[in-house]
C-alpha positions in Angstrom: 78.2 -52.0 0.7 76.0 -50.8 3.5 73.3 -48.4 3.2 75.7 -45.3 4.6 78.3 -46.0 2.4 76.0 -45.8 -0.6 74.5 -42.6 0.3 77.6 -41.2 1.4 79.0 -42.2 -2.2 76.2 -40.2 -4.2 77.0 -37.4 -2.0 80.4 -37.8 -3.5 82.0 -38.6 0.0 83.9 -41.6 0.1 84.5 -44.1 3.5 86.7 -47.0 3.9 84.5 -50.4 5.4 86.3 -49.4 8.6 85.5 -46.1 8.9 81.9 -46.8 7.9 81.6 -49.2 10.9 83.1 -46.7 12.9 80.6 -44.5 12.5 77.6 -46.5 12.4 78.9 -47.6 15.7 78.6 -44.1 17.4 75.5 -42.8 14.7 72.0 -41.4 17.0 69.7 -43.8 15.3 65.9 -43.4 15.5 63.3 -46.5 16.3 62.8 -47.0 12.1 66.4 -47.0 11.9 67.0 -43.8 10.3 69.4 -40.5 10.9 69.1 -37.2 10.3 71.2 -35.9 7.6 73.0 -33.0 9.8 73.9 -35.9 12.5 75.3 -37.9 9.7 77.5 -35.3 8.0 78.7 -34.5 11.5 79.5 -38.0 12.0 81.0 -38.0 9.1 83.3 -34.2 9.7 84.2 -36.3 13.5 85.6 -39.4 11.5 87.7 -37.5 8.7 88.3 -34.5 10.5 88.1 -31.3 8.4 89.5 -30.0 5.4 92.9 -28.3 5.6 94.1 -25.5 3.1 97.4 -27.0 2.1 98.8 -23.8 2.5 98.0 -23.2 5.9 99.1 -26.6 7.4 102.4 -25.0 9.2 100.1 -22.5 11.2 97.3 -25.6 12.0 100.0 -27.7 13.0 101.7 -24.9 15.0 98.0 -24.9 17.0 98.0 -28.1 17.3 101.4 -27.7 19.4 103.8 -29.2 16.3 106.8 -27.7 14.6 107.7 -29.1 11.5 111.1 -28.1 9.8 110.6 -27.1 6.0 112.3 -30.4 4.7 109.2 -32.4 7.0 106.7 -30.0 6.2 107.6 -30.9 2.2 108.0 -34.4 3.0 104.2 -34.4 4.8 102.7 -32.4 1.6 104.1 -34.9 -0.9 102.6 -37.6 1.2 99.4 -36.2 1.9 95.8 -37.0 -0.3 95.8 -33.1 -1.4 92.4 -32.6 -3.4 94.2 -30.6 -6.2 93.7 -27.1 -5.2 94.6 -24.2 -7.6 97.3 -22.0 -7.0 97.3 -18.5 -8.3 100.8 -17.7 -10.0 100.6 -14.0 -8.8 100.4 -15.6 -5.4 103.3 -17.6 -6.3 105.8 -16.6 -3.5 103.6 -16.6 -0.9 102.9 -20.7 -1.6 106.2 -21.5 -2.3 107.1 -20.1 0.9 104.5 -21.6 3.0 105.6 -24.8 1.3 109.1 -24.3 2.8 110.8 -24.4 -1.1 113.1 -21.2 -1.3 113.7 -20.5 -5.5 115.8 -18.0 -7.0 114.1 -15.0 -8.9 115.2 -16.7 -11.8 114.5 -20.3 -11.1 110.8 -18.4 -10.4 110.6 -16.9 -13.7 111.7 -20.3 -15.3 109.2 -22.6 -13.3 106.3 -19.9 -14.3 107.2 -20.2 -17.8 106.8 -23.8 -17.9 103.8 -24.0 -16.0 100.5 -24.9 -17.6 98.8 -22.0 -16.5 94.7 -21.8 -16.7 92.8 -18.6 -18.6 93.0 -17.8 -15.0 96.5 -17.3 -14.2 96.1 -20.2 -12.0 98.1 -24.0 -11.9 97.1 -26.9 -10.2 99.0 -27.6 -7.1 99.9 -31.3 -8.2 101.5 -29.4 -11.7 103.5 -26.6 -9.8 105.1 -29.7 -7.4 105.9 -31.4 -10.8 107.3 -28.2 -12.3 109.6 -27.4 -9.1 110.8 -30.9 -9.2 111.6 -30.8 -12.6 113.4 -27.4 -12.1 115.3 -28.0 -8.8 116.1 -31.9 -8.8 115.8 -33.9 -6.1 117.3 -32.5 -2.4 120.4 -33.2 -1.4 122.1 -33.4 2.0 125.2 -31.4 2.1 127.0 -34.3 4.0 125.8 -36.6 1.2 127.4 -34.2 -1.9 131.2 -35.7 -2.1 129.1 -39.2 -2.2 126.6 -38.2 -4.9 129.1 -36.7 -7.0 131.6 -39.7 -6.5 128.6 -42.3 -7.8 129.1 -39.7 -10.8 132.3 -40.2 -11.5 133.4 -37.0 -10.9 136.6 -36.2 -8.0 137.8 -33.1 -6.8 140.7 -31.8 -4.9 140.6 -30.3 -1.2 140.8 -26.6 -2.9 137.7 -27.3 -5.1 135.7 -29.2 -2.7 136.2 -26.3 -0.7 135.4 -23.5 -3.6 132.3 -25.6 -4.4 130.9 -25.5 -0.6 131.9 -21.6 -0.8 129.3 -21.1 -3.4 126.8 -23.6 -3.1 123.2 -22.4 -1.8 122.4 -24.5 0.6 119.6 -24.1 3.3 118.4 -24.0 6.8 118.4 -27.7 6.9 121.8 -28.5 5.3 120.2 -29.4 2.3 120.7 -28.5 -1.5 118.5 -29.5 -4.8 120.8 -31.4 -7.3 120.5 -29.0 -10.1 121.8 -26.1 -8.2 124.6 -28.7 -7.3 125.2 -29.1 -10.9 125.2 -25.7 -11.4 127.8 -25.3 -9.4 130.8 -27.7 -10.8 129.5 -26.0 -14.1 131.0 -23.0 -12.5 133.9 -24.5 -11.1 134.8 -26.4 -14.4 134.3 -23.3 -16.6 136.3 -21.4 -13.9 139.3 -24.2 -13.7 139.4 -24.2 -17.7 139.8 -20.5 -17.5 142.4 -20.2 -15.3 144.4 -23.4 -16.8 143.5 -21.3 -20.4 145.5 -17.9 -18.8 
């Protein structure tokens, strides 16, 4: 471990091997050897880059001349190292929005309920994406529905294919979350035991 690295790791900043040759490479060293701290944490803010709100990442991509759609932007949050931040649950809409997940008053109301909420009124970010999954299910494309509820077992006519697509909620991408599929043949088997019932 070179000296950087250690210092770098009391300061609770951590670099790869790489990255620490990297900027060792390009560091203004003095005749003893030795950098000044500012020159090293600027180093340091070059290599990394800064620190991005999560919640702002459409609108510093958008500067940075990149358009995401929601389903990417989600995709590139799940995959990204977020450091944990704490959302505030009377800020809920606003984050779920900029997060490009669209929830129904009561799928709201249900996903705060369940959330392990601080003294605060606040929820770690990694515990809200856990509590939408668990309320919404995985996404589904609408092309890939009559396949997904095939592998279940379950068939429908033309009619009710066409009565389920009437009514399910599906988004700007073409996409739907499996409960809210589920949901929906609820309705339609409820509805075809009613009418078979009259």
């Amino acid at each position: 471990m070179s000296v950087i690295s250690n210092n770098l790791g009391k300061m609770g900043r951590e670099l790869t091997d790489k990255e620490c040759l990297e900027l060792e490479k390009y560091l203004p060293v003095d005749a003893d050897g030795k950098v000044y701290l500012d020159r090293l944490m600027d180093g340091v803010k070059t290599l990394k880059g800064g620190i991005v709100d999560v919640h702002k990442l459409d609108t510093v991509l958008q500067n940075m001349g990149m358009k995401l759609t929601k389903s990417e932007s989600k995709d590139l949050i799940k995959n990204l190292p977020v450091d944990g931040g704490m959302v505030k649950v009377n800020n809920l809409d606003n984050v779920l929005e900029n997060l490009g997940i669209e929830l129904t008053e009561k799928e709201q109301e249900d996903l705060i309920e369940n959330l392990p909420l601080d003294v605060h009124g606040n929820v770690d970010l990694d515990k809200l994406m856990d509590g939408v999954k668990a309320l919404t299910g995985r996404e589904i494309n609408v092309s890939d529905v009559e396949y997904v509820l095939e592998n279940m077992g379950i068939e429908l006519t033309g009619k009710e294919w066409l009565k389920l697509l009437k009514h399910l909620p599906i988004d700007a991408d073409g996409k739907i979350y499996q409960n809210r599929l589920m949901d929906g043949m609820t309705s339609l088997r409820v509805l075809k035991f009613v009418i078979k019932k009259l």
